[in-house]
HTML snippet that shows the backbone in 3Dmol.js (N, CA, C, O; Angstrom):
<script src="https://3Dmol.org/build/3Dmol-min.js"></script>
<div id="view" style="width:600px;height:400px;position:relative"></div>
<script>
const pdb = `
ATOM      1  N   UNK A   1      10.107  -3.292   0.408  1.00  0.00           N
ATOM      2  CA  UNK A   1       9.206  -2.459  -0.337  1.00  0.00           C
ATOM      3  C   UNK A   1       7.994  -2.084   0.514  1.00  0.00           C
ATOM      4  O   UNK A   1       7.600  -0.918   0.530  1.00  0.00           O
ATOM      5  N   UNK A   2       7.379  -3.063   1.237  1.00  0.00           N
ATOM      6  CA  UNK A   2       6.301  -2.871   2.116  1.00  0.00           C
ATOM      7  C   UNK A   2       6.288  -1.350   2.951  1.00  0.00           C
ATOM      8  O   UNK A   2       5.641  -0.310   3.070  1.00  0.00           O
ATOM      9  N   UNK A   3       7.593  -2.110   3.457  1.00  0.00           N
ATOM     10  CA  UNK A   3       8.168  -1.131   4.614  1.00  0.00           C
ATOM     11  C   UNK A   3       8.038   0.384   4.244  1.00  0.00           C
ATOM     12  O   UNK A   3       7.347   1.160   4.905  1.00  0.00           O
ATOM     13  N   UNK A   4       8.786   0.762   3.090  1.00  0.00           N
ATOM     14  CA  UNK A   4       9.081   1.787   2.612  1.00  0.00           C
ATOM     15  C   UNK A   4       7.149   2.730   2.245  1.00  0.00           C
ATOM     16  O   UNK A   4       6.753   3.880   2.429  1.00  0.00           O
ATOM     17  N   UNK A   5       6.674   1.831   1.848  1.00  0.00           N
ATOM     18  CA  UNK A   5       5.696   2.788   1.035  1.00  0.00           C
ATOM     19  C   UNK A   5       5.077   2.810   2.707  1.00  0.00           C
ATOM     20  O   UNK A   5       5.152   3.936   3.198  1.00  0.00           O
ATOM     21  N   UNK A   6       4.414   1.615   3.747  1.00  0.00           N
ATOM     22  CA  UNK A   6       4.162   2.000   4.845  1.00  0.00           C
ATOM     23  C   UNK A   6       4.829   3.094   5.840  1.00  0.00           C
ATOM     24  O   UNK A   6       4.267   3.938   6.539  1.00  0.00           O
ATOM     25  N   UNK A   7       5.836   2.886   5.723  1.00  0.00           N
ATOM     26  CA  UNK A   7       6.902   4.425   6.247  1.00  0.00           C
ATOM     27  C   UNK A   7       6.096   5.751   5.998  1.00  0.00           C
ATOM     28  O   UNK A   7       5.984   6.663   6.816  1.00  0.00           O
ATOM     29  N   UNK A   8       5.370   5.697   4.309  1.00  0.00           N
ATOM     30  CA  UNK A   8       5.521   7.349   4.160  1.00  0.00           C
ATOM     31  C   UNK A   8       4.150   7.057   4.624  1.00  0.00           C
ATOM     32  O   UNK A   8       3.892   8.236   4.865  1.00  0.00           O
ATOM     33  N   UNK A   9       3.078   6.450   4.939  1.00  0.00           N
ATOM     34  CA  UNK A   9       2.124   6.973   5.582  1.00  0.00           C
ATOM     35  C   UNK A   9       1.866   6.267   7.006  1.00  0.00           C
ATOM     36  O   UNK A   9       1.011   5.525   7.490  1.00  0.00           O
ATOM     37  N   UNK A  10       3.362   7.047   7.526  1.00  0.00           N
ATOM     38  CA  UNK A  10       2.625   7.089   8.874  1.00  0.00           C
ATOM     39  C   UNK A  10       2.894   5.686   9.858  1.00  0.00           C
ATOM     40  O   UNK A  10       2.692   5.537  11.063  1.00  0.00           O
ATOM     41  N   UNK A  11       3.327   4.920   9.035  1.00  0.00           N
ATOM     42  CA  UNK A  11       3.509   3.340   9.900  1.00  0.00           C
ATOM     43  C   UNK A  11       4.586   2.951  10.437  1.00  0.00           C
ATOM     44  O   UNK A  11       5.340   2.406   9.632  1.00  0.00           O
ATOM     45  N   UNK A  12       4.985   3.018  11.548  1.00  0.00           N
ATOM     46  CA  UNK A  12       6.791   2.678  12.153  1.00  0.00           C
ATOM     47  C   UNK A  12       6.730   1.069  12.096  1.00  0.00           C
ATOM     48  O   UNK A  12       7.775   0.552  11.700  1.00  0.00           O
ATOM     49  N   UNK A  13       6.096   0.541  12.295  1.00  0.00           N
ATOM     50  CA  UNK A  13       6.291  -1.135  12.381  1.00  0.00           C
ATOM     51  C   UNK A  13       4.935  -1.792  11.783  1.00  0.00           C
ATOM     52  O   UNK A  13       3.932  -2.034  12.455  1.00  0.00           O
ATOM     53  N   UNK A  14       5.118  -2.082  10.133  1.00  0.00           N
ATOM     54  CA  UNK A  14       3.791  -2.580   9.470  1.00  0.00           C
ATOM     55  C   UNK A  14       3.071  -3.917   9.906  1.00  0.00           C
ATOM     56  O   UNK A  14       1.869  -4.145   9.772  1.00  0.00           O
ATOM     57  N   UNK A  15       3.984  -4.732  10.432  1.00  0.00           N
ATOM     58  CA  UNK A  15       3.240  -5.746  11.202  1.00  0.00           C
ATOM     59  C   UNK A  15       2.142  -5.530  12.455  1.00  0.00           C
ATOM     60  O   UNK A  15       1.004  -5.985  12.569  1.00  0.00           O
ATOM     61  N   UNK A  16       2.885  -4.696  13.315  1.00  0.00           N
ATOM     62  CA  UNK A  16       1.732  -4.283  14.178  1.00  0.00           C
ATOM     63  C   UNK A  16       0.664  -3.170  13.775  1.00  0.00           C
ATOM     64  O   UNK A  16      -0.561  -3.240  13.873  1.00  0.00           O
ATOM     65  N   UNK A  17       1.526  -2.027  13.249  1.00  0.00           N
ATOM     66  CA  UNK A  17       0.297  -1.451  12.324  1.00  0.00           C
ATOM     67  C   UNK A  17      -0.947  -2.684  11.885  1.00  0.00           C
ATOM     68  O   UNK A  17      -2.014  -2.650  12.497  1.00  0.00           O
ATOM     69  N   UNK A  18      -0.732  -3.696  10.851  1.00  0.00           N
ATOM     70  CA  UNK A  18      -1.754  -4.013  10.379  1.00  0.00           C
ATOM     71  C   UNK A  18      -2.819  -4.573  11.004  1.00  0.00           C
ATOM     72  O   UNK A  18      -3.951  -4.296  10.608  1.00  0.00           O
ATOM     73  N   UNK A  19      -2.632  -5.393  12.012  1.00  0.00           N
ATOM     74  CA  UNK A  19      -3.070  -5.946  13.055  1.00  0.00           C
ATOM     75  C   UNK A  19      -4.084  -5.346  13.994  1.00  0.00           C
ATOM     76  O   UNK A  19      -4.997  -5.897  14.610  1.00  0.00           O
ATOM     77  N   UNK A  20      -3.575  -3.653  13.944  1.00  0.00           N
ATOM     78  CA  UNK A  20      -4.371  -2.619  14.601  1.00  0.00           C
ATOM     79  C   UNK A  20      -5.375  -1.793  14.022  1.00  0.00           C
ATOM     80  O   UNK A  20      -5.902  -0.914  14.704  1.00  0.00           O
ATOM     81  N   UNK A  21      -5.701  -1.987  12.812  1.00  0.00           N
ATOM     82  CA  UNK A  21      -6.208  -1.436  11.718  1.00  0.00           C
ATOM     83  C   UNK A  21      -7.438  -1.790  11.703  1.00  0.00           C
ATOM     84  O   UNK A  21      -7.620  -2.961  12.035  1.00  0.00           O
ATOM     85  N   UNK A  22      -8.520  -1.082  11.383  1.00  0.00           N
ATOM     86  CA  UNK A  22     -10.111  -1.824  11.982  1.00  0.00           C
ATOM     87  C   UNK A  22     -10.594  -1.634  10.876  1.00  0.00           C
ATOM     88  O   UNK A  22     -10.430  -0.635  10.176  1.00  0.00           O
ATOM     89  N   UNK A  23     -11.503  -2.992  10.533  1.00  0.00           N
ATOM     90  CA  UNK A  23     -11.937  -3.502   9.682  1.00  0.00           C
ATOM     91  C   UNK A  23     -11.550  -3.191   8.022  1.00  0.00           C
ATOM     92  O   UNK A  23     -12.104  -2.497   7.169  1.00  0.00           O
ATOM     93  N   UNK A  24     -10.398  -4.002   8.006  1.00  0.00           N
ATOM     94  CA  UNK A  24      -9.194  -3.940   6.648  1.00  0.00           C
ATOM     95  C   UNK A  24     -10.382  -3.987   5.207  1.00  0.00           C
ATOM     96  O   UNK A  24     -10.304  -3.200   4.264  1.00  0.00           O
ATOM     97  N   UNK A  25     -11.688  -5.352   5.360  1.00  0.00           N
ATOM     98  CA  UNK A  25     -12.329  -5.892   4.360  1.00  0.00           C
ATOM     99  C   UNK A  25     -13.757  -5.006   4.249  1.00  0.00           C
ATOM    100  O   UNK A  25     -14.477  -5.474   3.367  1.00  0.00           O
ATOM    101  N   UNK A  26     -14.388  -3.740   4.988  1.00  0.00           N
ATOM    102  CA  UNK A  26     -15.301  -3.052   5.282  1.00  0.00           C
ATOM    103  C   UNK A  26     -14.420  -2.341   3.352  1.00  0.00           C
ATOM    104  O   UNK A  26     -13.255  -2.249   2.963  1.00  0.00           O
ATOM    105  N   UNK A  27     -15.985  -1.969   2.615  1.00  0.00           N
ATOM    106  CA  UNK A  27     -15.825  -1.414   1.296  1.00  0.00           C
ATOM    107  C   UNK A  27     -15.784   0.529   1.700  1.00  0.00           C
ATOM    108  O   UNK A  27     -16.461   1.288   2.393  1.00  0.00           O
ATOM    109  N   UNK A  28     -14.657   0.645   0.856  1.00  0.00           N
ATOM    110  CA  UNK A  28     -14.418   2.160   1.536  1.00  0.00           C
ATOM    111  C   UNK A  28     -15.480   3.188   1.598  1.00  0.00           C
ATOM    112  O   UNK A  28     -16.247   2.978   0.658  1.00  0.00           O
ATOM    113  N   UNK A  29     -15.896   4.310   2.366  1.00  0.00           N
ATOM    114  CA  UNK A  29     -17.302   4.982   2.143  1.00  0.00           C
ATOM    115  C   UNK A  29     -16.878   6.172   1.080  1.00  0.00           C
ATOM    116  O   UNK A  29     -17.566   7.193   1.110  1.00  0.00           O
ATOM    117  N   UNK A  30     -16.008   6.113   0.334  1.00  0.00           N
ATOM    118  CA  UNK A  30     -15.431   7.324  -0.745  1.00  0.00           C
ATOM    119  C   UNK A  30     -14.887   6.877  -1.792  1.00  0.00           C
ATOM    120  O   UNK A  30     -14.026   6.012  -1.634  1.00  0.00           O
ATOM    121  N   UNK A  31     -15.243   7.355  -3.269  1.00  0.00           N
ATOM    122  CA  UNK A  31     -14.362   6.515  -4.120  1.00  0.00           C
ATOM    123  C   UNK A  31     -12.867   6.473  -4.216  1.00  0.00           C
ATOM    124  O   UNK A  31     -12.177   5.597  -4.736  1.00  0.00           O
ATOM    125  N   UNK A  32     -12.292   8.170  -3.301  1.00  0.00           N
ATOM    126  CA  UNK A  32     -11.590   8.903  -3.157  1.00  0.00           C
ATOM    127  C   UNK A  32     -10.412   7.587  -2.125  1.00  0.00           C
ATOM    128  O   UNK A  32      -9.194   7.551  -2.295  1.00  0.00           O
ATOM    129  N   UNK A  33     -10.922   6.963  -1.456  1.00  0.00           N
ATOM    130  CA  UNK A  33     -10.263   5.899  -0.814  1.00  0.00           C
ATOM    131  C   UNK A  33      -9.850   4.960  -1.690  1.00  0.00           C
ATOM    132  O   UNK A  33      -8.635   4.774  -1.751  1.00  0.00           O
ATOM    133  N   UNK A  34     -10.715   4.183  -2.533  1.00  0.00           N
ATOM    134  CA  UNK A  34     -10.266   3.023  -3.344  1.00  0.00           C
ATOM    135  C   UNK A  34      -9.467   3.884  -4.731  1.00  0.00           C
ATOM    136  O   UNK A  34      -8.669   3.123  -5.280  1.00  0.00           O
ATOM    137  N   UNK A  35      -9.493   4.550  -5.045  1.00  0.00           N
ATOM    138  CA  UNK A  35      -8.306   5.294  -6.117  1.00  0.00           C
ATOM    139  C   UNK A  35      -7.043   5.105  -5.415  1.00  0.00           C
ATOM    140  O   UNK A  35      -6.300   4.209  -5.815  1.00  0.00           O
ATOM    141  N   UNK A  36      -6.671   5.882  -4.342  1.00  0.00           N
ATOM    142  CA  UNK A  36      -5.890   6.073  -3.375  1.00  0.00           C
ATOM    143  C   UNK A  36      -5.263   4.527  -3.068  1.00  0.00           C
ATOM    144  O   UNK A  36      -4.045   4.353  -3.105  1.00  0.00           O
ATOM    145  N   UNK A  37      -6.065   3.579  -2.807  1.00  0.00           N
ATOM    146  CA  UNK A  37      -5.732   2.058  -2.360  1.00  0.00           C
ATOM    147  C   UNK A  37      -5.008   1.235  -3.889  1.00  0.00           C
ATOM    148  O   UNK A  37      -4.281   0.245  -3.968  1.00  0.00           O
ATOM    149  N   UNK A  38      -5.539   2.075  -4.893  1.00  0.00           N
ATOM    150  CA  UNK A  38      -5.830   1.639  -6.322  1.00  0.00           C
ATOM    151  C   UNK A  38      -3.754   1.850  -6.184  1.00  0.00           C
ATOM    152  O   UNK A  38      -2.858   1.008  -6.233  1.00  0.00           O
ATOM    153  N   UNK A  39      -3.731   3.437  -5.997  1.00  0.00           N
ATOM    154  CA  UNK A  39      -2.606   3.939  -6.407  1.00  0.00           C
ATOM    155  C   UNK A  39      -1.227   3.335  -6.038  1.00  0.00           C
ATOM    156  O   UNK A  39      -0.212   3.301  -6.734  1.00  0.00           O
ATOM    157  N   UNK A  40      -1.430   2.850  -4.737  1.00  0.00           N
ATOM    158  CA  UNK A  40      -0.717   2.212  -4.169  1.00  0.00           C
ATOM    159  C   UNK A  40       0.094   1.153  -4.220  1.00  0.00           C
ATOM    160  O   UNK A  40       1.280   0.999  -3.926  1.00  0.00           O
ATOM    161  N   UNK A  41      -1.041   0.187  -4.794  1.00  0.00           N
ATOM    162  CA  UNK A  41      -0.581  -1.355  -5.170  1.00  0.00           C
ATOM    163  C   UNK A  41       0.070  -0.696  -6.397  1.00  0.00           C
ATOM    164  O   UNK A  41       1.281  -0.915  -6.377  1.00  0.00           O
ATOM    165  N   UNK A  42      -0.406   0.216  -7.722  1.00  0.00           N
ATOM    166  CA  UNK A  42       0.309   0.716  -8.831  1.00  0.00           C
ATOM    167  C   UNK A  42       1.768   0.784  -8.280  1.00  0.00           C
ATOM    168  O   UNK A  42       2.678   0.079  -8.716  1.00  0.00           O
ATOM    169  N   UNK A  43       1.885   1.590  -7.398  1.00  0.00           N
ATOM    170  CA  UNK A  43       3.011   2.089  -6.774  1.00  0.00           C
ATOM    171  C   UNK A  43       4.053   0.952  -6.180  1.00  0.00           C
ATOM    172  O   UNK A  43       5.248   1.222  -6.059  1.00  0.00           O
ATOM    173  N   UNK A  44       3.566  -0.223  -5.850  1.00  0.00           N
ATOM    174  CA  UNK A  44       4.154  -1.028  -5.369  1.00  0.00           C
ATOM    175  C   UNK A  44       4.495  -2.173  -6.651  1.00  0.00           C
ATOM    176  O   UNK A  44       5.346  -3.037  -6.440  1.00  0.00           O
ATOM    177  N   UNK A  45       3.892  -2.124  -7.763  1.00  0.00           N
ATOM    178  CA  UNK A  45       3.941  -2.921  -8.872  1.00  0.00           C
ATOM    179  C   UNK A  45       5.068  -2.058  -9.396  1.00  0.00           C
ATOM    180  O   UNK A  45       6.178  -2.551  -9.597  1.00  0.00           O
ATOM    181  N   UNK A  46       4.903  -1.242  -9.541  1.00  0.00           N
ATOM    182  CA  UNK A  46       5.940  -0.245 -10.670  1.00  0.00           C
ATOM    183  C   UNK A  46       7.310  -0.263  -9.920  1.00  0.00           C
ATOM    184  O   UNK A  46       8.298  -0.140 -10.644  1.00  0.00           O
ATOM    185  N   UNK A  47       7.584  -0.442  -8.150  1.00  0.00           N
ATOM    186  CA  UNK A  47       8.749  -0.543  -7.679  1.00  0.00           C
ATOM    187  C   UNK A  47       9.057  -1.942  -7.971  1.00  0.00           C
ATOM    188  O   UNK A  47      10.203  -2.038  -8.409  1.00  0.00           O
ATOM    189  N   UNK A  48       8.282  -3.358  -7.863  1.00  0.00           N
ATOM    190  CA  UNK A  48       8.812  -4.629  -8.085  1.00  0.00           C
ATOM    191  C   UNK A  48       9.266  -4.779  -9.755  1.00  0.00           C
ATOM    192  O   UNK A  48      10.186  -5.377 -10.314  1.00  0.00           O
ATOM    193  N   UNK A  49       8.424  -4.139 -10.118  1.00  0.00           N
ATOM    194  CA  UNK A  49       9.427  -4.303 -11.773  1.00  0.00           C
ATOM    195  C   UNK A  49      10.706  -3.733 -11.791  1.00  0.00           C
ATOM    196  O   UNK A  49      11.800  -4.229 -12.060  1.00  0.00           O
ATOM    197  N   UNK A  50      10.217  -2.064 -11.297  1.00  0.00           N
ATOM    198  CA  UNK A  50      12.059  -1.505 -11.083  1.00  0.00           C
ATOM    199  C   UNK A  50      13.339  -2.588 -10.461  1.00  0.00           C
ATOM    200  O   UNK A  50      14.438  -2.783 -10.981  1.00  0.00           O
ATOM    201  N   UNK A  51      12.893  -3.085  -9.425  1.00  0.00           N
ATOM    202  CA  UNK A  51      13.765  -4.484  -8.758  1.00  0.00           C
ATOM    203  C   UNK A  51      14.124  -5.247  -9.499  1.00  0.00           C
ATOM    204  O   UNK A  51      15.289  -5.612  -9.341  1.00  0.00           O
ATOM    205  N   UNK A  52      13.273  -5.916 -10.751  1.00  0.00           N
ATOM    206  CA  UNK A  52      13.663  -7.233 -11.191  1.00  0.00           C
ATOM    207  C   UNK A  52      14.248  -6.760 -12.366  1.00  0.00           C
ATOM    208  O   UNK A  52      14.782  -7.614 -13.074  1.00  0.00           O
ATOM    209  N   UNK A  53      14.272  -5.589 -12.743  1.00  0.00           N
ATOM    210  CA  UNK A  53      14.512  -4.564 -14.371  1.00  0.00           C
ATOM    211  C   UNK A  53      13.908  -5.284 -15.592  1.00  0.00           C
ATOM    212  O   UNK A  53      14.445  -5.342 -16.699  1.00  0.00           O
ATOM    213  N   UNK A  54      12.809  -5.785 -15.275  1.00  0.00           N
ATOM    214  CA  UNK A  54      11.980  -5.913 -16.149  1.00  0.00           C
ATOM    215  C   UNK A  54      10.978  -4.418 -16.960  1.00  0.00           C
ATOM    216  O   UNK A  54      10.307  -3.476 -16.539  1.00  0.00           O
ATOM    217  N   UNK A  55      11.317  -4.842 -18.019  1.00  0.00           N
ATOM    218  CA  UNK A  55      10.562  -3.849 -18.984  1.00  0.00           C
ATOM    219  C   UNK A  55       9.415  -3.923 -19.157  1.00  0.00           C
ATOM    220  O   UNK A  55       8.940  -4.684 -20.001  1.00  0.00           O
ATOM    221  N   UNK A  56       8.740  -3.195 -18.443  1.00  0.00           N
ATOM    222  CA  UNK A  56       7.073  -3.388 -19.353  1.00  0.00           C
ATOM    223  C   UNK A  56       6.722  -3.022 -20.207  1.00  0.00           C
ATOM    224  O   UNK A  56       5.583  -3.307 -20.578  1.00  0.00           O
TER     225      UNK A  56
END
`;
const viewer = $3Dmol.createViewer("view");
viewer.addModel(pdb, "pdb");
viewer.setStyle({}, {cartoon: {color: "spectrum"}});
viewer.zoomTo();
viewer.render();
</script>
């Protein structure tokens, strides 16, 4: 799952991607970033339920 959503932006190998990434814990300067960060984890919650076929 990681893989996949890192794929569409841009990341060929998320391990080293992350590693290279500067300052992960710096608070974003746009709210436009943390929506976006917001959307994501949504995005990654809504695929682990699809996986387990749990109903929410």
């Amino acid at each position: 799952m990681w893989a996949s959503i890192t794929a569409r932006h841009y990341f060929k190998n998320p391990v080293i991607s992350a590693s290279l990434k500067c300052n992960c814990y710096a608070a974003p300067n746009q709210p436009s970033e943390l929506e976006e960060g917001l959307g994501l984890v949504n995005q990654g919650l809504s695929q682990i339920t699809r996986a387990l076929a749990v109903n929410a």
